[in-house]
VMD Tcl script that draws the C-alpha trace (Angstrom):
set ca {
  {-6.55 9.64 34.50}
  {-9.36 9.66 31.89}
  {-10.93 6.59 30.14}
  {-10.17 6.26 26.40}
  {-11.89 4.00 24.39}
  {-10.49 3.36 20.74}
  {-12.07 1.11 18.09}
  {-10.80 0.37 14.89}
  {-13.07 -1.74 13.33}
  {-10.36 -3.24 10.60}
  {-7.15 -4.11 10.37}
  {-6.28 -3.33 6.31}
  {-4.12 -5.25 3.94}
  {-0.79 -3.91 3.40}
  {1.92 -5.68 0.04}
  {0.80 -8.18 -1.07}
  {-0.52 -8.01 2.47}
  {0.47 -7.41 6.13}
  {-1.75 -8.99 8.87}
  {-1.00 -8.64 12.76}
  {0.24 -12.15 13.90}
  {-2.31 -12.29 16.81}
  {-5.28 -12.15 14.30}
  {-3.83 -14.86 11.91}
  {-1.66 -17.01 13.53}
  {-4.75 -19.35 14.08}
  {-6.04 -19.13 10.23}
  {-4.22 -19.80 7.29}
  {-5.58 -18.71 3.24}
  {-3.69 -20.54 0.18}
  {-2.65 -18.83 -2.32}
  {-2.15 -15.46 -1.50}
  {-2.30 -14.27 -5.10}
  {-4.26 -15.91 -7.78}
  {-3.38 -14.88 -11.63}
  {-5.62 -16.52 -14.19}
  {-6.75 -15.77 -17.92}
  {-10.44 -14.92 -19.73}
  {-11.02 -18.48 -21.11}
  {-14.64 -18.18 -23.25}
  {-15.82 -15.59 -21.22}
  {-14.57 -16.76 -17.79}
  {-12.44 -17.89 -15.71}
  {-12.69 -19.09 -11.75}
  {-10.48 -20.80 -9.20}
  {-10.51 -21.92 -5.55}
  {-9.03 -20.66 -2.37}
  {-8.58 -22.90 1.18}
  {-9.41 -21.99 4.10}
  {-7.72 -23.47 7.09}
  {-8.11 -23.73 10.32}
  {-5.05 -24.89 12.55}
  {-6.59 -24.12 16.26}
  {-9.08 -26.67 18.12}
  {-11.89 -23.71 18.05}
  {-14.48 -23.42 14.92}
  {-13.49 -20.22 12.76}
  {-17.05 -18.20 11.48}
  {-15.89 -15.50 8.30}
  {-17.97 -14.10 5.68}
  {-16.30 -13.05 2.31}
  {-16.71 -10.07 0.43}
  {-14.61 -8.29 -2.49}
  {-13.64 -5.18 -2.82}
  {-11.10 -3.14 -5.90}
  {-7.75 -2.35 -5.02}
  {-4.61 -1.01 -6.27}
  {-0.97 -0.43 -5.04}
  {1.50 2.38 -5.62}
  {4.92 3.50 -4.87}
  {3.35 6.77 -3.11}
  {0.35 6.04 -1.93}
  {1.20 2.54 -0.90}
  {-1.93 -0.26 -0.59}
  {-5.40 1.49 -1.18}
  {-8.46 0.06 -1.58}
  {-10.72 1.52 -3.92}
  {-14.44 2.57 -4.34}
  {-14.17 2.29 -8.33}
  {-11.39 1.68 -10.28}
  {-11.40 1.00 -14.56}
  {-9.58 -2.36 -13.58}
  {-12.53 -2.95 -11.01}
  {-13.17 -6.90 -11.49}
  {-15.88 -7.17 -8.51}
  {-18.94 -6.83 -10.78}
  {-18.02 -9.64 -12.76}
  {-17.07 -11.69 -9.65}
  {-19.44 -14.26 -8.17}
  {-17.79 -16.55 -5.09}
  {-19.69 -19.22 -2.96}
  {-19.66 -19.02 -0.10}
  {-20.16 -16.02 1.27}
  {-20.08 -17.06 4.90}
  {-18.47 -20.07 6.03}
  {-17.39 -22.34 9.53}
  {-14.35 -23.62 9.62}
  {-14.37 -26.49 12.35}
  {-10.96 -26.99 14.73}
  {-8.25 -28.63 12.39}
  {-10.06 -28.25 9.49}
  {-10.34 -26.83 6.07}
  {-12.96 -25.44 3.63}
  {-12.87 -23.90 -0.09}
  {-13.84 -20.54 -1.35}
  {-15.23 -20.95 -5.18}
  {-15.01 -18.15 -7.87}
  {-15.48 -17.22 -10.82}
  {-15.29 -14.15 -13.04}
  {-17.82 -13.72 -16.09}
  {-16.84 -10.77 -18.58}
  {-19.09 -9.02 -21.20}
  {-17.28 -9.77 -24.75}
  {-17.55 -6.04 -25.22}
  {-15.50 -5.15 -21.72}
  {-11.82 -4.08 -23.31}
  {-8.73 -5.83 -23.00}
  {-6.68 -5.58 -19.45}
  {-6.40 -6.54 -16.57}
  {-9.51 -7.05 -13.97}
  {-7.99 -7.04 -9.88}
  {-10.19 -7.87 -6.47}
  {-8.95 -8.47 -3.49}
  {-11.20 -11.35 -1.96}
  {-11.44 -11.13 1.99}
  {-12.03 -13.78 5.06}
  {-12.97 -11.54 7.63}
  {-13.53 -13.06 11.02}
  {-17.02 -12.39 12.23}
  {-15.96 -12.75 15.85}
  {-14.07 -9.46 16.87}
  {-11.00 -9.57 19.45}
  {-10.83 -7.24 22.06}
  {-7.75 -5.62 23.06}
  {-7.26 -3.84 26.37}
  {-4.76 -1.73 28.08}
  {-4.28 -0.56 31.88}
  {-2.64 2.19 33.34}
  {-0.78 1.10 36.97}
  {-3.49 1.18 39.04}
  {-5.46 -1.34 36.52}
  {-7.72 0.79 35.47}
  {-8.72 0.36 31.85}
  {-7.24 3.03 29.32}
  {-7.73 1.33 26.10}
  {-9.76 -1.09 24.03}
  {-9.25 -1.69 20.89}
  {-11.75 -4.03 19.04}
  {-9.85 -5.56 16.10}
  {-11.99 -7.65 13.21}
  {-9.60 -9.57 11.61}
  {-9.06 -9.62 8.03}
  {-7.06 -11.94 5.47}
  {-6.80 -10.84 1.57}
  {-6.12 -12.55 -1.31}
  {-5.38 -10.47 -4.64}
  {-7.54 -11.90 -7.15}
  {-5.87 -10.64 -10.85}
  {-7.84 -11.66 -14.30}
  {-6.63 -10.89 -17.36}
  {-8.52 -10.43 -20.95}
  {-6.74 -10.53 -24.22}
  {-3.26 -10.56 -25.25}
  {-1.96 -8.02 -22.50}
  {1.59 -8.13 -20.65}
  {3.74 -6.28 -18.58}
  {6.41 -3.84 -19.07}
  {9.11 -3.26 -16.57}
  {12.08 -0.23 -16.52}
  {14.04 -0.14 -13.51}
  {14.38 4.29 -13.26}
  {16.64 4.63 -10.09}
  {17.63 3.63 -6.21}
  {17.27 5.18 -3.07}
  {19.28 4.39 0.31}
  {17.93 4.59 4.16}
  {20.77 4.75 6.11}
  {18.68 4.14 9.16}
  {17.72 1.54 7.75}
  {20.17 -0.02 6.22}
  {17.69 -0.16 2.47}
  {18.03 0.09 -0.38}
  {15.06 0.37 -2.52}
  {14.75 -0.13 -6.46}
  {12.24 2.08 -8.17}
  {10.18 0.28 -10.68}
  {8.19 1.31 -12.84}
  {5.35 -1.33 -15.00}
  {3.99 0.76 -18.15}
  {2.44 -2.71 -19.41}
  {-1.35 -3.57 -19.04}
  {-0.50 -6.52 -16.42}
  {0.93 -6.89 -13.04}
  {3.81 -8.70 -12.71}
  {5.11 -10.49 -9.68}
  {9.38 -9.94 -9.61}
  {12.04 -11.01 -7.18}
  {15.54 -9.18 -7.26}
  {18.52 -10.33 -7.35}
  {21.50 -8.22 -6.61}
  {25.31 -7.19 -6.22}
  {26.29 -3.62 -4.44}
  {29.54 -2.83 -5.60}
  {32.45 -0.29 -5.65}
  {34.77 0.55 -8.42}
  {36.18 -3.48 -9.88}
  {35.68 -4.81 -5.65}
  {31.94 -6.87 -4.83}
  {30.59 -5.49 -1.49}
  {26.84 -7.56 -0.69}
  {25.16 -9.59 -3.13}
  {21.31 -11.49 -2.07}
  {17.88 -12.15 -3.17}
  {15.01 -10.40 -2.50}
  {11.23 -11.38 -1.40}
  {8.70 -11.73 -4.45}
  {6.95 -8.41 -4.72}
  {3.65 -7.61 -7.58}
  {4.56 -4.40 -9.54}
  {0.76 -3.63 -10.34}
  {-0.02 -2.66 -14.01}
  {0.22 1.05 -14.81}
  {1.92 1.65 -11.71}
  {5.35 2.44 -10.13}
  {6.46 0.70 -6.59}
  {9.77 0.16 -4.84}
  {11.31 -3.00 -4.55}
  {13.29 -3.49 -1.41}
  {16.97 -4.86 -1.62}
  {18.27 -4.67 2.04}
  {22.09 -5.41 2.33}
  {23.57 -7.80 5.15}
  {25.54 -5.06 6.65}
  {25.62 -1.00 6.88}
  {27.77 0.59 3.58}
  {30.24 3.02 4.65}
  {29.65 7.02 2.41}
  {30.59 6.76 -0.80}
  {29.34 6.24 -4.61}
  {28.12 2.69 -5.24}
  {26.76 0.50 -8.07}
  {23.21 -1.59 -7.68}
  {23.03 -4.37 -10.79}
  {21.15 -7.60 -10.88}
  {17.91 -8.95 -12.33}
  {14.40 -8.90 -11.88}
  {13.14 -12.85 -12.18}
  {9.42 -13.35 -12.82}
  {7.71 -16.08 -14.29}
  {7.84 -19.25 -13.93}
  {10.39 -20.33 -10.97}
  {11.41 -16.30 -11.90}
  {13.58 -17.65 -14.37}
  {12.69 -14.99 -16.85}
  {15.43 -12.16 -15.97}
  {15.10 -8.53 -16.83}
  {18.61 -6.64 -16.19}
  {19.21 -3.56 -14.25}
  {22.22 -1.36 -13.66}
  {21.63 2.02 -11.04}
  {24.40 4.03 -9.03}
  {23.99 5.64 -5.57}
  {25.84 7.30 -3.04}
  {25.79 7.26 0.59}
  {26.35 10.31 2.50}
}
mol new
graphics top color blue
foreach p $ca { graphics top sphere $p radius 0.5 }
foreach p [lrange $ca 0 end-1] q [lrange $ca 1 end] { graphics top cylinder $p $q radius 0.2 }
display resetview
């Protein structure tokens, strides 16, 4: 059998963010999304670092623009109008963790008074400068695949400048039968992203089927994405109604009302 070698030199971010567990169970990054306003010109904040394994954690940091759709899904870009990297200075750039311990990322974002009003979005990334190697055997042990894996974690940086805010219509609902999800079209026409988190009852005709609560999910400004409702249980074919609430906010308190139909085959 042939050798094949295979590198993939990242492992990308993913909603909000999906990491393999093997590369982060060891490191953990607090918060995950940081939303913050254009106070005199600036504004800055501070994410942790920490290190829960006995062994010393090396990373350097960099930032890079990014954006997330309902087609295209996560995407990092190479320029973007909403591109806050320029004005985004962070210290360190390279840090050591020791075993059990923690350490702070400082940033802050400086904007030109003549730089319009929106929103301004980085994701800021601990990347592990010490690669893990993957390997795979065929059944006489001799080695088929590597994969090299650098580690990354991401946290989604969004600034905001001016009186800007979000604007959410809930257009329609798809099923996956496979599945067993449902998934709520949304669509955010304002100049801000908004973090939701559904809340929902399938019915048919006068008779309640599943209700639940969704996971928080950021609706990026200008952008459409599908929030996932999955029910407890498979739903048998026929017409059915999807209504709830968005929450966002504060403790998601803030409720905007939705009311779809769908039918499974």
């Amino acid at each position: 059998m042939p050798r094949i070698f295979s590198y993939f030199s990242k492992i990308l971010l993913s909603t909000l963010l999906l990491f393999p567990a093997t590369a982060t169970a060891d490191v953990r990054v607090s918060p995950m999304v940081i939303e913050t306003e254009i106070n005199r010109g600036q504004a800055q904040g501070t994410i942790t670092v920490s290190n829960v394994s006995d062994q010393d954690f090396r990373a350097r940091i960099f930032s890079v623009p990014f954006t997330y759709d309902a087609e295209q899904g996560f995407q990092f870009l190479e320029s973007s109008a909403n591109d806050l990297t320029p004005y985004l200075q962070f210290s360190p750039r390279e840090l050591q963790v020791p075993g059990r311990d923690q350490r702070r990322i400082r940033f802050i974002a400086r904007v030109p008074p003549s730089l319009p009003d929106g929103e301004y979005r980085a994701m800021l990334i601990t990347e592990n400068l010490e690669a893990m190697i993957e390997e795979q055997t065929d059944e006489t042990g001799s080695l088929v695949l590597r994969t090299t894996i650098v580690p990354q974690i991401g946290v989604a940086v969004y600034v905001r400048k001016g009186n800007i805010s979000h604007d959410l219509e809930i257009s329609s609902v798809r099923y996956n039968p496979e599945s067993n999800r449902l998934q709520l079209l949304v669509r955010n026409s304002g100049q801000a992203s908004v973090i939701v988190q559904p809340e929902w009852v399938i019915s048919q005709g006068n008779q309640e089927i599943q209700s639940g609560r969704g996971l928080d999910t950021t609706v990026i400004a200008e952008r459409e994405r599908f929030v996932n409702i999955n029910s407890s249980q498979p739903l048998e074919p026929g017409d059915y109604q999807l209504s709830g609430n968005l929450g966002w906010g504060v403790n998601r308190n803030t409720k905007v009302p939705f009311s779809v139909t769908f039918t499974v085959p």
